[in-house]
N, C-alpha and C positions, 0 to 999 in steps of 0.2 A: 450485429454480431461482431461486426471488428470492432467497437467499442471496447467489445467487453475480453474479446480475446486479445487484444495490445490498442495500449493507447498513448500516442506518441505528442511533446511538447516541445520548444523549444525557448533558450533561454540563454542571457547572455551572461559573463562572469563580470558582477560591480567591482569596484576598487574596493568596499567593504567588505567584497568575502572572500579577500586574497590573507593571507596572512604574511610573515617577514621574507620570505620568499618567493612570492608575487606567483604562487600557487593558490589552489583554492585549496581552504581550509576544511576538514577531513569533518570538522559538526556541521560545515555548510552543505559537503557532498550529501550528506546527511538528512541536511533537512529538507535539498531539494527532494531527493529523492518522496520525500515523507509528502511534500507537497505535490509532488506528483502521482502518486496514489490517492490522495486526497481528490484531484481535480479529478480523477475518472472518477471514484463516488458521487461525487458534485452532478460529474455528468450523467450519471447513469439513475438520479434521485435518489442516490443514499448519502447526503449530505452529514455531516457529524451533528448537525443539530437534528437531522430528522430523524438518525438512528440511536441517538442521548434518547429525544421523546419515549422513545420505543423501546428504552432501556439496554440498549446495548450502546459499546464502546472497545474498540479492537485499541490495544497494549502490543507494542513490538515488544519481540523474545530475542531474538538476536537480528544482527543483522555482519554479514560476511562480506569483506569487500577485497576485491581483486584488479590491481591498480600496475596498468600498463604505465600513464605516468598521469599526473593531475593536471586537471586543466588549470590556465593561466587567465592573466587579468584581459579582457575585453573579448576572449575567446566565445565565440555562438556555439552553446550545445543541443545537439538534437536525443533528451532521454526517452526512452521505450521502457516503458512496463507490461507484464507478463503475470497478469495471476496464474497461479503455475498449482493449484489444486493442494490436497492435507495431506498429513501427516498425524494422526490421534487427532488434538484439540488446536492442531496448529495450521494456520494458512499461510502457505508459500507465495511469492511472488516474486520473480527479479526484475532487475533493471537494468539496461543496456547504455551505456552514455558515449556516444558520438561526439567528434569533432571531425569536422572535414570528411568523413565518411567512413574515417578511423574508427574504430571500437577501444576505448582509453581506459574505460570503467566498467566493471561488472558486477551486481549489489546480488546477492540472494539475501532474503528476509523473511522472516517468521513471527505471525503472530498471532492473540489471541484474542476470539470474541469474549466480553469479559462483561459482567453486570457493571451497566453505570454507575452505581452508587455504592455496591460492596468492592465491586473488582474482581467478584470471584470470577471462577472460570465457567463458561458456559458452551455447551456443547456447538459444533458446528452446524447442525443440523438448523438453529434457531437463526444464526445469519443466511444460510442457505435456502429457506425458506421462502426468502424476498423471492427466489425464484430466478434470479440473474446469473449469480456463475454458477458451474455445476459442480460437483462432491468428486472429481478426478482425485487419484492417488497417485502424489510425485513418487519417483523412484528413490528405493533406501541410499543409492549414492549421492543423492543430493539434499540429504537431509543433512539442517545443519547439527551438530554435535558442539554442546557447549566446553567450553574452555575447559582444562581441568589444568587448574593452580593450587599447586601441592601450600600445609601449611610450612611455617617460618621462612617465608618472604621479610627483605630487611623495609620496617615503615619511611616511607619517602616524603611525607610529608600529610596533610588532613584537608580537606575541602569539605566548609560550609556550603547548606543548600540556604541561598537568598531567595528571596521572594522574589527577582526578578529572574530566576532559574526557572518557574513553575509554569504549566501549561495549563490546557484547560481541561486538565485530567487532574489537577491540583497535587502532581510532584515535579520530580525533577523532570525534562523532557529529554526524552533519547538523545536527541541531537548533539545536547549540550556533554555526554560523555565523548565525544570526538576530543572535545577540546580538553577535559579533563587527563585523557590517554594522552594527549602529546603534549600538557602541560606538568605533566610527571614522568614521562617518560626517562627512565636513567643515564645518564648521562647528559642531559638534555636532549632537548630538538633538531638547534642548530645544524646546520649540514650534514640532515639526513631526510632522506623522503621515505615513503611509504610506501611498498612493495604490495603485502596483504595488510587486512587491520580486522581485526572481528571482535563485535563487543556484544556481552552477554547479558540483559537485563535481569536478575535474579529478585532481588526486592526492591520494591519502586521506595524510592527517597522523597523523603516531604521537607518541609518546612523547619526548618532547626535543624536539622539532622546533620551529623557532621560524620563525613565519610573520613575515616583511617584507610591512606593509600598505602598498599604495600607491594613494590613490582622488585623485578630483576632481570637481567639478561641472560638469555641460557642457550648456547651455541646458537646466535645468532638471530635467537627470536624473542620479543618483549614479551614479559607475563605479567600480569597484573590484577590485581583487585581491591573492590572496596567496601570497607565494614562501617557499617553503623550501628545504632545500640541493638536492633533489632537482627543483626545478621548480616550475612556477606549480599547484601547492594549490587556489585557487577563483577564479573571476572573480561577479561578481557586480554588477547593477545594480538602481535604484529611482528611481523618481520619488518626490517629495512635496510635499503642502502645509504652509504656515503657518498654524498655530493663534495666535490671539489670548488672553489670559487669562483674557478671562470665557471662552474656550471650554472651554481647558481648566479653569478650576474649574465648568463645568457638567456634565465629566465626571467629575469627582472625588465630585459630589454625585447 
């Protein structure tokens, strides 16, 4: 039973998933996160190839993140995940991430059981069948509410999707919009960190696809989003702060 009601890993920060500020980078928090939810299904025998078989395959919808400050290079984190019950066709879950017994990171995420091969949406009832977690309803204040990014945002630039972008859902992979959002971010990056960040997956991006980024800053908080021929791709927002240089070289050291 405590498998299934939290399941807790731990894991250290490489030199490769720091970015210029010897912070961990916001697609990395990202993908741990995603691998960590993964390993409870692994553990629990709903591995992604047994539930491909079986024709299903769960699509993150957004995912909200709320950032006391980001862990650093060679830091041990200890994440908790929390399948946390529906919302219509969406499964909740967050994630708690520790350092030193601090709470630094809090993820809520959303997603959906989706047909393997169409992608459409598929009722929850069809994953909850396995029988493992049970059909609990989160509370409406923790539902997440997608971005809403008004139109004529100024274009900031375009990002192709490569073939080395795609997953084994054959688009872009969630993770990789962390690094998209703070590689367009206005103004740039540089000496600023990440407060909240919330990114909204609206149409999954494949192969060729080239996403038109259009963000802006609006008292204080990023907005953004991304079109391809097919339609608006992600919306996405983030507050931040200004880092000063001893700040950042006190995180460097």
């Amino acid at each position: 039973m405590e498998q299934i009601n939290e399941y807790t890993r731990e894991v250290r920060v490489a030199s490769y998933e720091v970015g210029a500020q010897s912070v961990l980078r916001l697609s990395v928090l990202l993908r741990m996160c995603q691998e960590t939810s993964e390993r409870q299904l692994d553990l629990l025998g709903l591995s992604y190839e047994k539930m491909r078989a079986d024709g299903i395959v769960f699509l993150i919808i957004t995912n909200r993140v709320k950032i006391k400050r980001m862990p650093r290079h060679n830091e041990t984190l200890t994440i908790q995940t929390h399948p946390r019950g529906t919302i219509g066709a969406q499964f909740y879950r967050d994630f708690k991430i520790y350092c030193g017994g601090e709470l630094i990171v809090d993820v809520m995420q959303s997603s959906i059981a989706a047909d393997a091969n169409t992608h459409k949406v598929l009722r929850p009832k069809q994953f909850l069948q396995y029988g493992i977690f049970t059909d609990e309803k989160i509370s409406a204040d923790e539902k997440n509410e997608r971005t809403t990014v008004p139109d004529g945002l100024p274009l900031v630039g375009e990002r192709v999707i490569r073939y080395s972008d795609l997953d084994y859902n054959q688009h872009l992979n969630n993770t990789i919009y962390g690094d998209i959002l703070t590689d367009f971010l206005p103004g740039g990056a540089d000496g600023k960190r990440y407060i909240e960040a919330q990114i909204d997956y609206v149409n999954e991006s494949v192969l060729g696809d080239v996403l038109k980024i259009y963000a802006c800053e609006e008292n204080n908080r990023i907005l953004m989003k991304g079109v391809h021929s097919r339609g608006c791709g992600f919306t996405a927002s983030a507050v931040l702060s200004t880092i000063n240089e001893n700040t950042v070289e006190n995180l460097r050291n």
